[in-house]
C-alpha positions in Angstrom: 0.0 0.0 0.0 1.4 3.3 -0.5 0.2 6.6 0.4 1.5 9.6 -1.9 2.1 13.6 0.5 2.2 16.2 -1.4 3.4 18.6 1.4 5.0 17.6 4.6 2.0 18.6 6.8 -0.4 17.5 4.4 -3.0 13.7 5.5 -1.6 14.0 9.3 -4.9 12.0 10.3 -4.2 9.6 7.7 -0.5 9.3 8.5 -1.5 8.5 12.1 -4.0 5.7 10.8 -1.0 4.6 8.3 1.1 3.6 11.6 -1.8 2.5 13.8 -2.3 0.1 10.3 1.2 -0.8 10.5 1.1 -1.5 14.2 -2.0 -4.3 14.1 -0.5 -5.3 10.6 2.8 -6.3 12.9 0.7 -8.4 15.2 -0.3 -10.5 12.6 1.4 -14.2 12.3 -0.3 -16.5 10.0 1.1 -17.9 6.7 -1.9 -16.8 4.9 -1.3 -13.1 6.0 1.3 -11.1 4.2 4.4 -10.4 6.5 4.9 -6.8 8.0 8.2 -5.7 7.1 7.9 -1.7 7.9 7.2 1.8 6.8 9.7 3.0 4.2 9.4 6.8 1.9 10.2 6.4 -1.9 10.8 9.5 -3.8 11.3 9.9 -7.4 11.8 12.8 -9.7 8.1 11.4 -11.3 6.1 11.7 -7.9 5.3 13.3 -5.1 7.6 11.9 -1.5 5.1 8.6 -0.9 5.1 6.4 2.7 4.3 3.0 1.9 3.5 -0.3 4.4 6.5 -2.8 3.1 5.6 -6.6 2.6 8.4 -9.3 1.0 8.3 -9.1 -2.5 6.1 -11.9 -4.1 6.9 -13.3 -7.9 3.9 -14.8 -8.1 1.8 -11.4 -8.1 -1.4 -11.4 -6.8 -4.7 -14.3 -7.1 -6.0 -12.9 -10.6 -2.4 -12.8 -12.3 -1.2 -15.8 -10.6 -4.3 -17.7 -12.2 -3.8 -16.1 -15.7 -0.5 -17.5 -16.1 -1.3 -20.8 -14.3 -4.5 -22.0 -15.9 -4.5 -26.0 -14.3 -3.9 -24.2 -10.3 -6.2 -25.7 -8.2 -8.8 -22.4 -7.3 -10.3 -24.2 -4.2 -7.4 -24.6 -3.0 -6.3 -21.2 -3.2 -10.0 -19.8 -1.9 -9.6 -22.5 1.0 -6.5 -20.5 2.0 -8.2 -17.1 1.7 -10.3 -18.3 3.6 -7.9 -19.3 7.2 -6.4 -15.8 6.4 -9.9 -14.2 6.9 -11.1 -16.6 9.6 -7.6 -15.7 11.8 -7.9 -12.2 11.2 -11.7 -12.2 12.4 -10.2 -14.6 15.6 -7.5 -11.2 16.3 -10.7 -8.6 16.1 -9.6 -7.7 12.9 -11.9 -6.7 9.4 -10.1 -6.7 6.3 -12.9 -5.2 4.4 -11.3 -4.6 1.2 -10.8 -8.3 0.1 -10.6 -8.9 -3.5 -7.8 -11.4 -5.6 -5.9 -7.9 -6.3 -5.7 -7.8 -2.3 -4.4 -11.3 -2.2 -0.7 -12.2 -3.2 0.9 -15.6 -4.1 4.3 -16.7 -2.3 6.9 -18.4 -4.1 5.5 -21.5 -3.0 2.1 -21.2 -3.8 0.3 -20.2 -1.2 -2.8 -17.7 -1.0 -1.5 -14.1 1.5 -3.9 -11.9 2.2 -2.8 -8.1 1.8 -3.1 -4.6 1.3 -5.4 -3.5 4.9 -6.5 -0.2 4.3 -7.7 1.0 7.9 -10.6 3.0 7.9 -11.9 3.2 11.6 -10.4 1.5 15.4 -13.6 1.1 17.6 -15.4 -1.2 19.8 -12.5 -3.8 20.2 -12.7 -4.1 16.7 -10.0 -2.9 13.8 -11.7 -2.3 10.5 -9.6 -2.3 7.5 -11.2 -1.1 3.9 -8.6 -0.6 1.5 -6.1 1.8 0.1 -6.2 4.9 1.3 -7.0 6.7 -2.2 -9.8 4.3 -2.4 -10.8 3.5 1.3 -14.3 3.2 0.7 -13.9 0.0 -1.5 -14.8 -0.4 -5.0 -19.0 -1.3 -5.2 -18.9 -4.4 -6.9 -17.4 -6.4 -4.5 -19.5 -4.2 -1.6 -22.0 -6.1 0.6 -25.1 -4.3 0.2 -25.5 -3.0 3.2 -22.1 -0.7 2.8 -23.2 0.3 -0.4 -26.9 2.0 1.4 -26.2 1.5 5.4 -29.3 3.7 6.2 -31.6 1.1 4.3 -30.0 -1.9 6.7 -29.9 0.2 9.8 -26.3 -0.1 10.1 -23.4 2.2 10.5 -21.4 1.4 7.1 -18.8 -0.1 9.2 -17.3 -3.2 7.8 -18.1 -6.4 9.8 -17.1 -10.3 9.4 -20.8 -10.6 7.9 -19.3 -8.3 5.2 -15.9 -10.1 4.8 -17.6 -13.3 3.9 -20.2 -11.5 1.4 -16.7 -10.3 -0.4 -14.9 -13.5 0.0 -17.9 -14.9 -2.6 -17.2 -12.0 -4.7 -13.3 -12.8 -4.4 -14.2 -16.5 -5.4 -16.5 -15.6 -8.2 -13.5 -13.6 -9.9 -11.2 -16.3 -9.6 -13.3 -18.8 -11.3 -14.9 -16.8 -13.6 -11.9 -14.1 -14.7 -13.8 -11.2 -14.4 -14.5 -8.3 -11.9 -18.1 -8.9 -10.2 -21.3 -7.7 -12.0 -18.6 -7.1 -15.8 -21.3 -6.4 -17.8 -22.5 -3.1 -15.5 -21.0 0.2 -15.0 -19.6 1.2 -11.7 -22.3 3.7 -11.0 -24.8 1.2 -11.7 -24.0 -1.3 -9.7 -25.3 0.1 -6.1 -28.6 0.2 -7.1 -28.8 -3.0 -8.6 -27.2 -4.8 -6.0 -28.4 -3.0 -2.8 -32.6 -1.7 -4.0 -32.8 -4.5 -6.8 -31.0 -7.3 -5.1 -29.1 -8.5 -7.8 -27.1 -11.4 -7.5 -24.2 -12.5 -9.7 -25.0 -15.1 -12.7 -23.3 -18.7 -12.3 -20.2 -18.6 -14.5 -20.4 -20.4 -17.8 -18.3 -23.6 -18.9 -15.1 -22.3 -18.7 -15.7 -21.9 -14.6 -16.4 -25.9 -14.4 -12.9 -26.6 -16.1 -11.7 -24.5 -13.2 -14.1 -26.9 -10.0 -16.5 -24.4 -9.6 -18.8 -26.9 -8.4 -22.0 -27.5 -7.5 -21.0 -27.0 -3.6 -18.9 -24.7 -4.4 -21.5 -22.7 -6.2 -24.3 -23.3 -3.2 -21.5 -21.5 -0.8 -21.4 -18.8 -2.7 -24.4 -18.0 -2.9 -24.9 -18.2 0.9 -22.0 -15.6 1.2 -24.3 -13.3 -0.7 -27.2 -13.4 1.4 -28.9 -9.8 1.7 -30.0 -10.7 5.5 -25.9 -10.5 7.1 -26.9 -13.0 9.6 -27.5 -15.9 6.8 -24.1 -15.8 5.8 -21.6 -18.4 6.8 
């Protein structure tokens, strides 16, 4: 993640989220969460003086481009993987909330890291995370619905697990199918669709069976996008 300053008393507020990030970021110990390495500043003659959170350097790339070049990987595999990352940061009081295969990376050996914790808000015992900072709000088509409209649900627009698992489906449903959630809709369309309309994403065609999107598998899914939070897994 790196967060770009355009003058040196410029995004104090968000420099003091950047380190309390990189402070529950360093608690972390799991082999399916990214290591912490530390806070380093790159400057170029192209950019403005950036801070950025410093992970080891993965080959692999993240899910989407790891898949691309490795067509026979085993995606359940993979999502099984996501999913102990997402289940250990839930057990530590933590809420990724920005969870999406360009937030995942592969290691050298293969295995499913989840990264890139943009922390929007610390409260009630619970750290909530939601992407980089130029984007903290998340990108709609992986949103549960009830961050997309919070005042129709009642809620605060705070992420929760019950919205982690609603974006793990999503997460899933790009790995097997190749595509970004809801690909044949614009951005701007897709909050009412998904959170007035209820829309729910289409079953993949053929090419997502030749990658063991199963029946089972499918079922899951489905269950992660629930509209009622408390029907999720």
């Amino acid at each position: 993640m790196v967060l770009e300053v355009e003058a040196p008393n410029q995004c104090n507020d968000i420099l003091k989220a950047l380190c309390r990030e990189a402070s529950l970021w360093k608690m972390t110990d799991h082999v399916n969460v990214a290591k912490f390495i530390g806070i380093c500043r790159v400057k170029t003659e192209q950019t403005h003086e950036q801070i950025a959170l410093a992970s080891p350097w993965m080959k692999n790339g993240n899910l989407l481009t790891y898949a691309e070049r490795n067509k026979d990987i085993n995606r359940p595999r993979l999502l099984a993987q996501v999913i102990r990352g997402i289940i250990y940061l839930h057990s530590i009081n933590i809420i990724h909330g920005d969870l999406k295969c360009a937030n995942v990376l592969v290691s050298d050996a293969g295995m499913a890291q989840l990264t890139d914790f943009g922390l929007s808000s610390v409260g009630d015992g619970m750290a909530h995370f939601g992407g980089s900072f130029s984007n903290s709000a998340g990108n709609p088509r992986w949103l549960a619905p009830e961050l997309l409209f919070p005042a129709l649900y009642g809620l605060s627009g705070n992420p929760t697990q019950e919205t982690d698992v609603y974006v793990f489906g999503m997460t899933a449903l790009e790995l097997f199918s190749g595509k970004v959630p809801f690909h044949d809709l614009t951005d701007a369309s897709v909050p009412l669709e998904v959170a007035i309309k209820g829309l729910k994403p289409a079953r993949p065609g053929p090419i997502s069976e030749s990658r063991d999107l199963t029946d089972s598998i499918w079922e899951l899914l489905e269950k992660c996008w629930q509209t009622d939070p408390l029907l999720r897994p």
